[in-house]
C-alpha positions in Angstrom: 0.0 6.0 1.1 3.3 7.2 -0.5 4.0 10.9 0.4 4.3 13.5 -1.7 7.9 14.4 -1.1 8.5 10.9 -1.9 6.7 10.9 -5.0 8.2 14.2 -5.6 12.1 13.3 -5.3 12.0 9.3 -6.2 9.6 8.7 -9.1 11.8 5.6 -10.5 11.2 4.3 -7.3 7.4 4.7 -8.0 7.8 3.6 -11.3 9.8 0.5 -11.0 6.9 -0.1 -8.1 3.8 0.7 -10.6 5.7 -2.2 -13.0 6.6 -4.4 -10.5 3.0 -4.6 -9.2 1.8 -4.6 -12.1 -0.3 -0.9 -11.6 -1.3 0.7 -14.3 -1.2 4.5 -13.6 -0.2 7.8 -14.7 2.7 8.8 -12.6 3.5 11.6 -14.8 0.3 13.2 -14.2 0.7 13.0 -10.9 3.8 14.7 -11.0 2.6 17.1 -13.6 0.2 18.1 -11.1 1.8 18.4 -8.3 4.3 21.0 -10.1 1.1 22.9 -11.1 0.3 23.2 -7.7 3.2 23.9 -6.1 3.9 26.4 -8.2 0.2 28.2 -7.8 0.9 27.7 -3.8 3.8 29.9 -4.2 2.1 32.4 -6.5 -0.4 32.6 -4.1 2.3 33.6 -1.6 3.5 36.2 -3.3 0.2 38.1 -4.2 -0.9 38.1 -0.5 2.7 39.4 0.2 1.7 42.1 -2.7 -1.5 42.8 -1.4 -0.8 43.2 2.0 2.0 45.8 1.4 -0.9 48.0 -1.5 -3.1 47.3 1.8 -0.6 49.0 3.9 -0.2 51.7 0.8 -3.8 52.5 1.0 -3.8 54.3 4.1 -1.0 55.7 3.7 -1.8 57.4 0.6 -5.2 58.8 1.9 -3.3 59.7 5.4 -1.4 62.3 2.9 -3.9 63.3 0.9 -3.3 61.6 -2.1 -6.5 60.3 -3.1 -6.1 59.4 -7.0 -3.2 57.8 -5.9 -4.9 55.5 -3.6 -7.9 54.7 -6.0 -5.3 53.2 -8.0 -4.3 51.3 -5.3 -7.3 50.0 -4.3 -8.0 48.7 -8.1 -4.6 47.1 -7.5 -5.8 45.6 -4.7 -9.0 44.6 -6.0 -7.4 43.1 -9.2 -4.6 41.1 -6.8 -7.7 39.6 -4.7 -9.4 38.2 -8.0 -6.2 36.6 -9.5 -5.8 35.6 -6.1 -9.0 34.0 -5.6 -8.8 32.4 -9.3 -5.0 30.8 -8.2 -6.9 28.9 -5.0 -10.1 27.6 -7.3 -7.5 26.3 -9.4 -5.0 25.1 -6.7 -7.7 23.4 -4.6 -9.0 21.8 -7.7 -5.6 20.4 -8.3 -5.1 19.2 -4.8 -8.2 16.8 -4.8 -7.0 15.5 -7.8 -3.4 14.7 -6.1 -4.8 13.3 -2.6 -7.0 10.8 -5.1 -4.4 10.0 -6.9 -1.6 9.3 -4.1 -4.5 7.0 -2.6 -3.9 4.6 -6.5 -0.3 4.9 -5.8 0.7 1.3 -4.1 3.0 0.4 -1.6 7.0 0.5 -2.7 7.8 -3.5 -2.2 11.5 -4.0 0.2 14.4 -4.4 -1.6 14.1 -8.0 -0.4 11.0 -9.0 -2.7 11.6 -11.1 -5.5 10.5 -9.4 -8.4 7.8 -11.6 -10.9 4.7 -10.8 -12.8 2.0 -13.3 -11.0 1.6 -16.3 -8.2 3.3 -18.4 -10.5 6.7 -16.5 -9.2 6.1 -16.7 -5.8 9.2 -18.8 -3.6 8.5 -21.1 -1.2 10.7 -20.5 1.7 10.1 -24.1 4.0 7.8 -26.6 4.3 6.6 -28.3 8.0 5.0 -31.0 9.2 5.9 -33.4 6.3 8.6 -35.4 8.2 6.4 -37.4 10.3 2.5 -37.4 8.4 -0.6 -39.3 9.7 -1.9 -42.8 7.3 -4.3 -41.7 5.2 -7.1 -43.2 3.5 -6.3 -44.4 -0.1 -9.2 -42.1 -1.7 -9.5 -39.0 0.8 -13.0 -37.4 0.1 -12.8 -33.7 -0.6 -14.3 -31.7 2.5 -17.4 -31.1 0.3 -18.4 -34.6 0.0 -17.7 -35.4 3.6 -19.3 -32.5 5.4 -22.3 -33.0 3.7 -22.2 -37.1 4.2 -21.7 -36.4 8.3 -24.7 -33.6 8.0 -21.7 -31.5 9.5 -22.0 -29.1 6.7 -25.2 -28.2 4.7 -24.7 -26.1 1.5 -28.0 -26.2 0.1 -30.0 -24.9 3.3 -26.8 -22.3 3.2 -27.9 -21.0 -0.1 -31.7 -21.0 0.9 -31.2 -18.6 3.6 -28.8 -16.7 2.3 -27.4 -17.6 -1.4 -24.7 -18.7 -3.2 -21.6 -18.7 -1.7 -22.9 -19.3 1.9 -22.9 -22.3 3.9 -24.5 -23.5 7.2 -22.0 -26.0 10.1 -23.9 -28.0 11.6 -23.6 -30.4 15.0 -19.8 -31.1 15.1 -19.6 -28.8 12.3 -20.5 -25.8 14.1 -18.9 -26.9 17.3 -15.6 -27.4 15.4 -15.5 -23.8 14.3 -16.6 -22.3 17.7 -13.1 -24.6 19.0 -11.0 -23.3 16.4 -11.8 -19.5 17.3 -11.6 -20.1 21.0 -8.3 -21.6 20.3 -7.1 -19.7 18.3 -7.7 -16.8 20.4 -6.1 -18.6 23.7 -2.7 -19.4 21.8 -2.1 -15.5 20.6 -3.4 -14.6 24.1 -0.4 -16.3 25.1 1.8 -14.5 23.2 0.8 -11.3 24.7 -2.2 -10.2 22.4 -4.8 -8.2 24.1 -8.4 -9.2 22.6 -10.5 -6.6 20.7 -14.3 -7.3 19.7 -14.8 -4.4 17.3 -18.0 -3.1 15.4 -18.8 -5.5 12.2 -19.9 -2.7 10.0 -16.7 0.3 9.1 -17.1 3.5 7.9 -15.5 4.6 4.9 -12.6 6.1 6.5 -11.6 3.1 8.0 -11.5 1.4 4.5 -10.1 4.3 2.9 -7.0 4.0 6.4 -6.3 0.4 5.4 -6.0 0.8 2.4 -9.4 -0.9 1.0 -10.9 2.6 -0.5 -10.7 3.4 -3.1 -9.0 -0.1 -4.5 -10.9 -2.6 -3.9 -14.7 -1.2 -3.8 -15.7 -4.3 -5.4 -15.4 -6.5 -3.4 -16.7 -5.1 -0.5 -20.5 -4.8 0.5 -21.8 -1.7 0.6 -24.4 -1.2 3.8 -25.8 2.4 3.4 -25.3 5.3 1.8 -26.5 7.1 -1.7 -23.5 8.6 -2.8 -21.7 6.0 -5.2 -18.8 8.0 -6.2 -17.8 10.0 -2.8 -17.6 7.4 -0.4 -19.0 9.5 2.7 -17.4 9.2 6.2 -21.4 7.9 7.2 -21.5 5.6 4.8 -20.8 1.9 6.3 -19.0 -1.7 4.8 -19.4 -4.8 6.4 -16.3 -5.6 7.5 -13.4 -7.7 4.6 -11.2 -8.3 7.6 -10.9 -7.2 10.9 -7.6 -5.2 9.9 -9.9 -2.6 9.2 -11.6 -1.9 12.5 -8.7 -2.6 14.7 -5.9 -0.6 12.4 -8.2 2.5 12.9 -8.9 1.9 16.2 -5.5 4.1 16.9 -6.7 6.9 13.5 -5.7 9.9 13.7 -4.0 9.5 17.3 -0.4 9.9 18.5 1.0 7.0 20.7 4.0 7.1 23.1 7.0 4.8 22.5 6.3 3.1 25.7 2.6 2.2 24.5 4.7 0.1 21.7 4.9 -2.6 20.4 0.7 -3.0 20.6 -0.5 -6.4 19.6 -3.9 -7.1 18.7 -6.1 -9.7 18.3 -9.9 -9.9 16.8 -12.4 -12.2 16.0 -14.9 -11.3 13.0 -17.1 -12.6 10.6 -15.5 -11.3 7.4 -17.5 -10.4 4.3 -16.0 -10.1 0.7 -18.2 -10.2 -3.0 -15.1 -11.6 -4.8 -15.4 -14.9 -3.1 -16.7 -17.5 -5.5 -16.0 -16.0 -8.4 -12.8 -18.8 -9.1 -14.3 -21.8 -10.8 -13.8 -25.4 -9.0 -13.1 -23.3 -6.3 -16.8 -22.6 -5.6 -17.4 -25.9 -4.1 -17.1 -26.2 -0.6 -15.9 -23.8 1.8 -12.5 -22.5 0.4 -13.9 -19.6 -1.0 -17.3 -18.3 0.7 -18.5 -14.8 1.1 -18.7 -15.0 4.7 -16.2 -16.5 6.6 -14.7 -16.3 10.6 -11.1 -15.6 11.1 -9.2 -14.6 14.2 -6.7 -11.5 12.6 -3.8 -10.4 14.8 -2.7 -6.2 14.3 0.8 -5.1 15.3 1.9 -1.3 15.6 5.4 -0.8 16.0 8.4 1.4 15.8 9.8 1.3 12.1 13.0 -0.2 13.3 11.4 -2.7 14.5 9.5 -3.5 11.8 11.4 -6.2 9.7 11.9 -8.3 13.2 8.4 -8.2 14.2 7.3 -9.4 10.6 9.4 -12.6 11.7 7.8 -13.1 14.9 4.1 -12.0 13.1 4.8 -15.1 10.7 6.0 -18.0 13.9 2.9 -17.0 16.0 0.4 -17.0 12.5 2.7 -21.1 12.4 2.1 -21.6 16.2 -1.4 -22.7 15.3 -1.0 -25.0 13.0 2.0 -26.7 15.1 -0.4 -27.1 17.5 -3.0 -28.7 15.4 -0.2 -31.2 14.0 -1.1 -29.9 10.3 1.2 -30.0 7.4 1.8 -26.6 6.3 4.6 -24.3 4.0 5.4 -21.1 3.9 5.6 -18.8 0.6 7.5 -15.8 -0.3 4.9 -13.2 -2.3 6.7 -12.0 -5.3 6.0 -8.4 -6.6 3.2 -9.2 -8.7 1.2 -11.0 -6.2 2.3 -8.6 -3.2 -0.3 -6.4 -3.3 -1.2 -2.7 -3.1 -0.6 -2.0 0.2 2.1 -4.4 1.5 5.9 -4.1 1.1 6.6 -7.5 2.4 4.2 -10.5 2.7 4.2 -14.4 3.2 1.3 -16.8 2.9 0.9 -19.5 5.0 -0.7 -22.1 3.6 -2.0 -25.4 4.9 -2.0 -28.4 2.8 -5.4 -30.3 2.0 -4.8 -33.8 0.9 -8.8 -34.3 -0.4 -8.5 -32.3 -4.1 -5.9 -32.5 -6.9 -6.3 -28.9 -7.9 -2.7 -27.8 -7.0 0.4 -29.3 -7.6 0.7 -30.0 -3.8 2.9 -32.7 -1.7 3.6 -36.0 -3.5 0.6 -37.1 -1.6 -1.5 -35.1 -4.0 -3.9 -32.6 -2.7 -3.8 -29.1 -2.9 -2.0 -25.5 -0.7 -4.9 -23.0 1.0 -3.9 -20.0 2.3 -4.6 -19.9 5.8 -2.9 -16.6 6.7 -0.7 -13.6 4.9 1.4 -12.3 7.1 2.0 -8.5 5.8 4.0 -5.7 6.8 3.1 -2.4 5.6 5.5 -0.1 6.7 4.5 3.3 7.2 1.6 3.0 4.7 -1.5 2.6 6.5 -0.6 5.1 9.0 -0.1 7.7 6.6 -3.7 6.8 5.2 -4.8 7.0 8.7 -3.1 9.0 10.2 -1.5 7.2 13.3 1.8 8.5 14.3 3.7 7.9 17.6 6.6 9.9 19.7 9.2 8.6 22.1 8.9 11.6 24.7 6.3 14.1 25.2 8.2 17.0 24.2 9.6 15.3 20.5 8.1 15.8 17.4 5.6 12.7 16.0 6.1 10.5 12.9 4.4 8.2 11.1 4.9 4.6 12.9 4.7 1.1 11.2 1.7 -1.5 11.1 1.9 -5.1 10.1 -1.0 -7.9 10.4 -1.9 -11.7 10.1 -4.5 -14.0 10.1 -4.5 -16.4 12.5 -6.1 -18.1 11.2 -8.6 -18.1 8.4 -11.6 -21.0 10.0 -13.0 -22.4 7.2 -10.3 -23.3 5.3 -8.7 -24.8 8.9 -11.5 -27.0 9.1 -11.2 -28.1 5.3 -7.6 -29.1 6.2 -8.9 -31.2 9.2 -12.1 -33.0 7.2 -9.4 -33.8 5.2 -6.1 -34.0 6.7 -7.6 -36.4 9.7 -10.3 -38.3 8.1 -10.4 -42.1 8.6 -10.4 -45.1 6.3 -14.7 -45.3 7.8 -15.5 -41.7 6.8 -15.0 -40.1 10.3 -12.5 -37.9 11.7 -10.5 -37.5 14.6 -10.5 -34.5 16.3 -6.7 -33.0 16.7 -5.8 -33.1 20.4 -4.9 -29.7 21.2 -9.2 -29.0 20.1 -10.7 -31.8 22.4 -10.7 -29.7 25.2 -12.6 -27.2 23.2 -14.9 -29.6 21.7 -16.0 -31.1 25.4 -13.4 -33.9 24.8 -15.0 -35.4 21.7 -11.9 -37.3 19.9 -13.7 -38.0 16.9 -16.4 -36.1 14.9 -18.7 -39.5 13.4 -21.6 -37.5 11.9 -25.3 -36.4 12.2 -28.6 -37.7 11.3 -30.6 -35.6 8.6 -33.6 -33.4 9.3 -36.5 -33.6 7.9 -37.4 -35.7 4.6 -34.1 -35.8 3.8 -33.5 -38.6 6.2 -35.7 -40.6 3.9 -33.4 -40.3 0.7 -35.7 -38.1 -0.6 -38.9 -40.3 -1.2 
C-alpha cells in the first residue's frame, strides 16, 4: 500500500496513477479525510494538554482552600473529557475509513512504464526461439482435440467430479505435469532457490498482505467464515497463487541485510473463480479454475530491486530455453499493469494449435506462462515486512518481486502443440525424459470403460 505521507505530499502522483490504471476512486476524499483527522489528532493533543494542567489545578485549588474555585475546575475538566472523548469517536471513525481506503489505492507504475489504456498497448520487448523452429504438421490439432484423442486429457470426467472448468490428466497426461513441476523446481534450485511447501488454504491477512483483499474478492474462493463484509483474520481462501503464502511467510517480521536477497520457490495447486469466464478460451486447459504452477518470491533491498527484476525475468526464460519452446517477452503498459505492481513482463509461450491471437506467421496464438512483477515496497507495507542492515539501525520497508515459473497447464498446451507429429503423437522435449522415465514420445491411451466401444 501507498503511505499516507505519500498520499499526503504527492497526490498528482496518485492521480496520474488512478488514470493511468485506469482506477476509479475518490482521491479527494481520501485526502479530505485525512485532513479531518489530522487535524482532530492534534485537537486531541491539546485538550489532554488542557486537561492535565485543570487536573494539576484541581489540587491545588483545594490544597488552599478554594473550593468553588475548584468545582469549576472540575466541570472544566469534566466538559474537556467529553469533547475529548467525542474528537476520538470521530477520529477513530475517520481512521478506518482511511486504512480501507489506502488498501483501493494501487501501486504508482516506474517512470519506465509505457503509459496505455488496455493489453492492446502492451510492447513486446524480444522474441526467442523463432530462429531455428521444429517442422510442423500442416493442420496442428489444438491441445483440446489431441488430449482427449490420446485419453491423455479427459474433460468430461473433469466436470463430473468436479464441474466446469476442471479437468482430469491422465497416463502420459498426468506424468507430464508431475515432470514439468519436478523440473521446474530442479532448474530454480539451481539458481539458488530454497523450496517452500506452504499451507493451500490463507487467511485473510495474507490476501489482504499481497494485495488480493480487498480487490479482487471475486475471484477468490472463500473456505469459511460468516462475515461477508469484514474479512476476519480466521477466515480462510484457497490459495490464487502461491505469492500469497510465501510473501507472508516473512509478515510482520524484520529481516537482517545479510538474510537478503531471499529467493523462494513453491509449488501449489492454484484456485481462481474468474477462470473460464473468457469465451473460446473455455475450451481446453488455458483457462481452468485449478491449475499447478511452481511461483518463485524474491525479498530484496530496494536498491536492488530494478536488477533483480532482470534476473526474476532470465530465470522465469531459463525454462522454456530448456524445453526448446518458442517464447516472447511483453512489456505491461499502465493499463494492464495491475494494482499492485510497478513494473511487470509477461512471458508468454507461443501455441501453434489455435488462431485466436495474432501470433507468429506460423499462426497460432501467445499464453502467458509467467508475469514477472516487482512490487516495490508495496506488499511489505500491506504486510508489514521490513528489514535493517545492523542490529542497532532503524528498520524500513524492504522490496518484494515474484514470478511464475512456470504456469503447467498452459506449458503442456505449448508442448501438445508445439511438438506434435504429422501421426498425432508427441515427442517428449529432452530436457523432460529423464523425468518421464525416459519416455521420448507420449503415443496415447486406451479408453475406459464403454467408451472404448464408441459409445454403442
Amino acid at each position: 500500500m501507498l503511505s499516507r505521507q505519500f498520499v499526503r505530499e504527492n497526490p498528482e502522483v496518485v492521480r496520474a496513477a488512478l488514470d493511468n490504471k485506469g482506477v476509479d476512486l475518490d482521491l479527494d476524499r481520501i485526502l479530505d479525510v485525512d485532513e479531518e483527522w489530522r487535524e482532530l489528532k492534534q485537537r486531541g493533543d491539546d485538550l489532554r494538554h488542557e486537561r492535565n494542567e485543570v487536573s494539576s489545578e484541581i489540587g491545588e485549588l483545594k490544597a488552599a482552600g478554594k473550593e468553588a474555585a475548584a468545582e469549576e475546575a472540575i466541570e472544566r475538566s469534566q466538559d474537556l473529557k467529553a469533547e475529548l472523548q467525542a474528537i476520538e469517536e470521530r477520529a477513530e471513525e475517520l481512521e478506518a475509513e482511511l486504512e480501507a481506503s489506502l488498501l483501493e489505492l494501487p501501486q504508482i507504475p516506474q517512470d519506465s512504464v509505457p503509459v496505455g489504456e488496455d493489453e492492446s498497448e502492451n510492447v513486446e520487448r524480444r522474441r526467442e526461439g523463432f530462429d531455428d523452429l521444429r517442422e510442423l504438421p500442416a493442420n496442428v490439432e489444438p491441445h483440446y482435440d489431441l488430449g482427449e484423442e490420446l485419453e491423455i486429457l479427459d474433460f468430461e470426467r473433469g466436470a463430473k467430479v468436479a464441474g466446469a472448468g476442471f479437468y482430469v490428466a491422465k497416463g502420459d497426461g498426468a506424468r507430464l505435469e508431475h515432470a514439468l513441476i519436478q523440473f521446474m523446481l530442479d532448474v530454480h534450485r539451481e539458481q539458488g532457490y530454497e523450496d517452500v511447501f506452504p499451507p493451500i488454504p490463507v487467511n485473510s491477512a495474507s490476501m489482504r498482505g499481497t494485495g488480493q483483499l480487498p480487490k479482487f474478492t471475486e475471484d477468490a474462493y472463500r473456505v469459511e467464515g460468516s462475515n461477508e463484509e469484514a474479512y476476519d483474520d480466521d477466515d480462510l481462501w484457497l490459495l490464487p497463487t502461491a505469492e500469497v503464502p510465501v510473501t507472508n511467510l516473512h509478515r510482520d517480521e524484520i529481516l537482517l541485510g545479510e538474510d537478503l536477497p531471499l529467493k523462494y520457490q513453491a509449488y501449489t495447486p492454484n484456485f481462481r473463480q474468474e477462470a473460464g469466464e473468457h469465451g473460446t478460451e473455455t475450451r481446453g486447459i488455458v483457462r481452468v479454475h485449478q491449475f499447478n504452477k511452481v511461483e518463485m518470491v524474491n525479498f530484496v533491498r530496494p536498491e536492488e530491486s530494478d536488477e533483480r527484476f532482470e534476473g526474476l525475468v532470465d530465470e522465469a526464460e531459463e525454462v522454456l530455453r530448456r524445453l526448446d519452446l518458442p517464447y516472447r517477452i511483453l512489456e505491461m503498459c499502465t493499463g494492464d499493469l495491475g494494482f499492485t505492481q510497478a513494473k511487470k513482463y509477461d512471458v508468454e509461450v507461443w501455441a501453434p494449435g489455435d488462431d485466436m491471437d495474432e501470433g507468429p506467421e506460423q499462426g497460432g496464438r501467445w499464453l502467458e506462462v509467467s508475469s514477472v512483477s516487482n512490487f516495490e515496497d508495496f506488499q511489505a507495507r500491506r504486510a508489514g515486512i521490513r528489514y535493517r542492515e545492523e542490529h542497532h539501525e532503524s528498520a524500513e520497508y524492504l522490496h518484494t518481486l515474484n514470478g511464475s515459473g512456470l504456469a503447467v497447464p498452459r506449458i503442456v498446451v505449448a508442448i501438445l502443440e508445439y511438438y506434435q507429429n504429422d501421426d498425432g503423437t508427441v515427442t517428449v522435449p529432452e530436457a523432460l525424459r529423464p523425468y518421464m522415465g525416459g519416455t521420448e514420445v507420449i503415443e496415447g491411451h486406451d479408453a475406459v470403460g464403454e467408451s472404448k466401444l464408441g459409445g454403442e
